[in-house]
N, C-alpha and C positions, 0 to 999 in steps of 0.2 A: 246613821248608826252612831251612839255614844262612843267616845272613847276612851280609855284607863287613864291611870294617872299617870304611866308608863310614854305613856303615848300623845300626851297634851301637846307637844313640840311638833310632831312631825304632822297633826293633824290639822295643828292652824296656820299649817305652812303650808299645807297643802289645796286648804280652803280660800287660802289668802291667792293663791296662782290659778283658780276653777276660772274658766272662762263661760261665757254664757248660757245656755242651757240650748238657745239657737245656733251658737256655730258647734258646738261639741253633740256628739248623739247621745242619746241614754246608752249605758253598756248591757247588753243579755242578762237575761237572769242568775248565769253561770258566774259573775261575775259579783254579786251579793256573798259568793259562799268565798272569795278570797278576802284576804287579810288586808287593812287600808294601807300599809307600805307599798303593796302589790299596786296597787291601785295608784296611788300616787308616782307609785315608777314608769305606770301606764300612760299616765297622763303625761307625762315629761317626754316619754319618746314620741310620742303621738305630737308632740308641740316641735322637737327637733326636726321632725321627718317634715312639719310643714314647712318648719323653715328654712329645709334645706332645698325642697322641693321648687319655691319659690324662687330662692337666689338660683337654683340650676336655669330654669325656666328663663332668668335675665341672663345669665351667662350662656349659655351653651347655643347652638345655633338648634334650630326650627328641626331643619332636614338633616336625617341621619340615615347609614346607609343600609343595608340588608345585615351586612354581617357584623356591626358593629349592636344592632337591636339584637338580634341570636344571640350574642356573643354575654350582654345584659342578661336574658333573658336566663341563660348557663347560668350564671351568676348566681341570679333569685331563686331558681330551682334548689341549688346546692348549696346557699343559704337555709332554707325551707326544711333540705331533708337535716340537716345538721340541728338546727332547732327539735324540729319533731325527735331528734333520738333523744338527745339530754332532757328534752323538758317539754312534754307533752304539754302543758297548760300555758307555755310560753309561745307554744308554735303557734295557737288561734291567734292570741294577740298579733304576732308577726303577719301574717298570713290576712288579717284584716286589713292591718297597715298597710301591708305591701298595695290590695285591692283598687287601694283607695288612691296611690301613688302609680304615677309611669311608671317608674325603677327605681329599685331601691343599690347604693354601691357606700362602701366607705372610699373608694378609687379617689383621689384626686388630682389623679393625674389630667384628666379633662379639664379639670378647672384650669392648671398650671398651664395646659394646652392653648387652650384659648385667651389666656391671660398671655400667653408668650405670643402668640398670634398676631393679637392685639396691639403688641409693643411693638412688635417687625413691621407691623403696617403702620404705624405713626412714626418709626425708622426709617423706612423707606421714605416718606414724605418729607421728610425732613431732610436726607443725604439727595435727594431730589432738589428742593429748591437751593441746594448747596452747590450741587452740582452744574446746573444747568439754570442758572438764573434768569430772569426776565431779562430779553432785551429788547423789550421795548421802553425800558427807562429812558428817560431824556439825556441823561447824563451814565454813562457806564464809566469805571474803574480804570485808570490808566495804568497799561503795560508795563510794568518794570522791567528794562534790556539789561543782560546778562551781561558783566564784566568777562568774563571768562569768554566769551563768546566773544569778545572786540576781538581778546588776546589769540583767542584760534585764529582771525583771521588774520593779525598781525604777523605771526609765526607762518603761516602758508604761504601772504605776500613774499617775506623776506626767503624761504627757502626758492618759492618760486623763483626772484630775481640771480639767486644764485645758482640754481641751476642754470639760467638762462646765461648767467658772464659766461661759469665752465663751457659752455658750448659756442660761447663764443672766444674762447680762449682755443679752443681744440682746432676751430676751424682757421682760427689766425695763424697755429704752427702750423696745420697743412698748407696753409698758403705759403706760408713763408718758404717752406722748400719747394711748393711745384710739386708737386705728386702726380698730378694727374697730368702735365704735360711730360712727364718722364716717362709714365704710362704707354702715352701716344709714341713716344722715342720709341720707346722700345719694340711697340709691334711694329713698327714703321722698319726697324734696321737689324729687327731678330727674328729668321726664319723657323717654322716649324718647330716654336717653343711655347704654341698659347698659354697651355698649362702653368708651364713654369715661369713664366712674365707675369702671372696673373698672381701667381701664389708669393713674388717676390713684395711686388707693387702691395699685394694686402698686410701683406709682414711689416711695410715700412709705415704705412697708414697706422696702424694697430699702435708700433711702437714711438714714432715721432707726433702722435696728438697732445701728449704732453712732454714736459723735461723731469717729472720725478719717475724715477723706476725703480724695480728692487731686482734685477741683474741688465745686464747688459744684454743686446739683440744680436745671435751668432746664427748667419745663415750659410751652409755649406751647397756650393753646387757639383754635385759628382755626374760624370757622363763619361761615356767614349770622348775619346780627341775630335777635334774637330767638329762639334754641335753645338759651339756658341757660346762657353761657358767666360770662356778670357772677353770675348768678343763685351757681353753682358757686364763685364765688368770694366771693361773700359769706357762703354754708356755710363754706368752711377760715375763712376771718376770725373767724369767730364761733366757732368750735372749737376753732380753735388757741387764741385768747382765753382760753377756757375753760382750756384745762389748762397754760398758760402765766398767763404776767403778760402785760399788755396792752401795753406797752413791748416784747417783742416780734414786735409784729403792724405791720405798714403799709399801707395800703390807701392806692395814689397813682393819682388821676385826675389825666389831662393838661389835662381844661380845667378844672379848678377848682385844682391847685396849679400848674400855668404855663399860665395863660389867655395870648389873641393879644397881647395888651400889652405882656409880659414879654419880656427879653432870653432868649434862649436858653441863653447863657452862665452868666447868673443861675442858669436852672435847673437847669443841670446841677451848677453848684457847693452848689447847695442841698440835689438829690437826693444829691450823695455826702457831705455831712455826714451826712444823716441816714443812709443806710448804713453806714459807718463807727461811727455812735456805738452803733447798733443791734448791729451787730456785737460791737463791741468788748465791752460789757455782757454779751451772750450769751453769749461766752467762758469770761467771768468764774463766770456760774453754770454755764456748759456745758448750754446751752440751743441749738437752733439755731432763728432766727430765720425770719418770714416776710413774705415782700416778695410783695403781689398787684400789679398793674402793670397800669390795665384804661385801655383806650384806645390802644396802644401805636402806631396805623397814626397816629394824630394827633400823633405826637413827630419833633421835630425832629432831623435827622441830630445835630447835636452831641450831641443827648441821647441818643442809640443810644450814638454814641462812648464816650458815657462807660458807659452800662450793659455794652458788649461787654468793658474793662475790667475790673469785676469776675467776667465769667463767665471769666477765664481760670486756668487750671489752677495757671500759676507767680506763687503767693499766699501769705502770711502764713496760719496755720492758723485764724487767726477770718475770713478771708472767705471761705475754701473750704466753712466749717463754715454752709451758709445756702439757704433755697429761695427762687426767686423761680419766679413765676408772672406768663405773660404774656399778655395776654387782648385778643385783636385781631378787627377783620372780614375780613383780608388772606386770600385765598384761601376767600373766601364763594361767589363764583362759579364757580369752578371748582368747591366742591362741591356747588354745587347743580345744575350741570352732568351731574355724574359720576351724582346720585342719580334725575335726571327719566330717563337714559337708562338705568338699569338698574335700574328699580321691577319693572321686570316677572319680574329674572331673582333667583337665590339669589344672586348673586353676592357682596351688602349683606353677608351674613352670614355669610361665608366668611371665610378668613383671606387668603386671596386678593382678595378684594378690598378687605381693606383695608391691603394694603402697595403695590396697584394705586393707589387714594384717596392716600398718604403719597409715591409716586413722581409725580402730581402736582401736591402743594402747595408739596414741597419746594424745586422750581426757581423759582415764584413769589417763595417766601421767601429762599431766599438772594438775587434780585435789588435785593430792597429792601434788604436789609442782611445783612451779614457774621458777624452776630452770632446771626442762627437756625439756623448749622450747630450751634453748642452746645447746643440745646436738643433738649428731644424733643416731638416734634410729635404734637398730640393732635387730631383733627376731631372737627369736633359737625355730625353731620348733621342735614337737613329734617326737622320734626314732622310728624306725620300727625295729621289731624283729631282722631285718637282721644285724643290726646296734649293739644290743646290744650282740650279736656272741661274732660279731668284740670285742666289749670290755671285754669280759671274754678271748679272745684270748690274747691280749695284756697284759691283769693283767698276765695271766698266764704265761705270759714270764717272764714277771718282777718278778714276784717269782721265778723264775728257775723250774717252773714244765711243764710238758711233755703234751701239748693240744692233748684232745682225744676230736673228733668230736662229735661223740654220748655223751660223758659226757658232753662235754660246749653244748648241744640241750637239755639235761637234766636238766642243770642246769638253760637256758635261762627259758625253760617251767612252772618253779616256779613260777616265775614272773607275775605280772596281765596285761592285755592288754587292749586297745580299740579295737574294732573288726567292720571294716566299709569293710563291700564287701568284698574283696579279699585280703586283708590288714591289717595287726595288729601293734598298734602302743604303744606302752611301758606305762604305765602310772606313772612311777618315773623312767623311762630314765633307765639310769646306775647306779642309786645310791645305790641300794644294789649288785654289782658287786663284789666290796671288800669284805664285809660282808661274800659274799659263796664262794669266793677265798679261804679266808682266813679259812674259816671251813673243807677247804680238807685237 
């Protein structure tokens, strides 16, 4: 077909891009009666669609799945009806092309798909041989050791070692006082007080494993008369003695170092020298001191005053560094109270009932003075007959005479007793034990 003169341009550019008359088909007859613009635009997309066809065909994979082909297929359908509305002479064109193609999409998002695919799997290959390298090379990469890692263990040895002196520092002051053979003294020469042998001996262990404190160690022993409690402290006196210097040991009765006579005033300034100087000396060799204190319910408020003084916490380091033990009859009744009404039950021997027993003596003691909330409160309950045997057996040792059974049941029987059930409980302990020793 000729073309105008309008038209020279677009027709030898057209002719110049015709490919051969074997790969391109003849067009229908329908297609003589369009204009050669039409025609030339025909041929352009008819050339894009191969060549996109092509490059999908190297890209894309082979096998695709059911809903991904439908999915295409929606596609070209609702392309199709879109064409046919606007441009009916456009649709054949389309509609040839499509024929002639698998699928037709502007999508490229597949493409980007399998290009991205593509990358992750030549990524993974590669963070692969990075990862996990051949060993079976002849020669592999030596270890660089972590400085930091010497230092951790550097740091563990040396705390190790030092935990290891402290425990060997803790066990050196228990030795040094004998702890545990005072222990042995004790059950050995104190009747019918396991409890409270036990609970003393772990108070002194707790507090002499080292010499720094932050108050001082006050144990009070309250019971009825006659249950051991002077007895128990004339054991520590004589102990402590022993594996100390005697200087310092103190044993202060009330009526024999401030008898009724005396100012009160007097006393109290006399008891804190002699604390003070005890102190201060025990420092010196780093020893810590022992203060027994027996009679306590017989001391004058001012002479409390001045002991609750040293029990307090905000101290110079040689009075916090000291035991005092306090040895009263305050709250004798209450536990002889507590023990006639529950001879009968396990209760004695519970642990229940003996923080029931310390709930209380307690409110007793703090009424009298302010100065027994610092301490720890230790009861010495009732003897049982069987108990006070035992203590005519031992005096009578200590005399050098010859224990007969039937005379020490003889001589126990004198005695008065509480009598609950099946059980008889002493009601002045051992205290006239001496008294009818000594009368044989």
């Amino acid at each position: 077909m000729p073309c105008d003169a309008k038209e020279e341009a677009s027709c030898s550019e057209s002719d110049a891009e015709e490919v051969p008359d074997a790969v391109i088909p003849a067009a229908p007859k329908k297609i003589t009666s369009i204009s050669s613009p039409l025609r030339a635009f025909v041929r352009l997309r008819r050339r894009y669609q191969g060549l996109k066809k092509s490059r999908l065909h190297l890209e894309l994979p082979r096998e695709k799945s059911a809903e991904f082909v439908h999915t295409r297929l929606l596609q070209r359908q609702l392309s199709l009806s879109r064409t046919s509305l606007y441009n009916p002479s456009m649709a054949f064109f389309n509609q040839s092309g499509f024929e002639s193609s698998q699928y037709f999409t502007f999508d490229t998002s597949v493409e980007h798909y399998s290009v991205k695919k593509c990358r992750r799997k030549k990524s993974r290959r590669k963070s692969r041989m990075v990862l996990y390298p051949d060993k079976t090379k002849k020669y592999l990469p030596a270890e660089e050791k972590s400085k930091a890692k010497r230092c951790l263990l550097l740091l563990i040895a040396i705390m190790f070692f030092q935990i290891l002196n402290a425990i060997e520092n803790l066990d050196d002051n228990l030795q040094k006082y004998d702890l545990d053979g005072l222990e042995k003294t004790m059950h050995r020469e104190v009747f019918g007080q396991k409890v409270a042998v036990e609970s003393i001996v772990e108070l002194l262990k707790d507090y002499l494993a080292t010499h720094v404190h932050n108050k001082p160690l006050v144990i009070s022993l309250n019971g009825p008369t006659g249950v051991g409690k002077s007895h128990v402290g004339w054991v520590l006196a004589k102990h402590f003695r022993s594996v100390m210097d005697n200087d310092f040991v103190l044993q202060y009765f009330v009526m024999h170092h401030c008898p009724s006579g005396v100012a009160p005033l007097t006393c109290a300034i006399d008891l804190s020298k002699k604390i003070a100087d005890m102190v201060t000396r025990a420092e010196i060799e780093e020893k810590t001191p022992l203060f027994i204190l027996d009679e306590v319910e017989l001391m004058s408020p001012v002479l409390l005053d001045t002991l609750s003084r040293f029990f307090e916490p905000n101290q110079t380091n040689e009075f916090l560094n000291a035991i005092y033990i306090l040895i009263s009859n305050l709250g004798g009744d209450e536990i002889t109270k507590f023990i006639t009404q529950n001879a009968s039950t396990e209760l004695l021997h519970q642990q229940r009932g003996a923080e029931e027993l310390l709930s209380i003596i307690q409110p007793v003691l703090a009424r009298v003075h302010p100065l027994w909330k610092a301490a720890d409160i230790i009861p010495f309950i009732l003897l049982e007959k069987a108990h006070v045997i035992n203590c005519f057996l031992e005096q009578m040792r200590r005399e050098g005479l010859y224990p007969d059974q039937k005379h020490i049941e003889n001589l126990a029987n004198q005695l008065s007793y509480y009598t609950t059930g099946d059980k008889q409980y002493s009601s002045m302990g051992c205290k006239q034990v001496v008294a009818k020793v000594n009368l044989l």
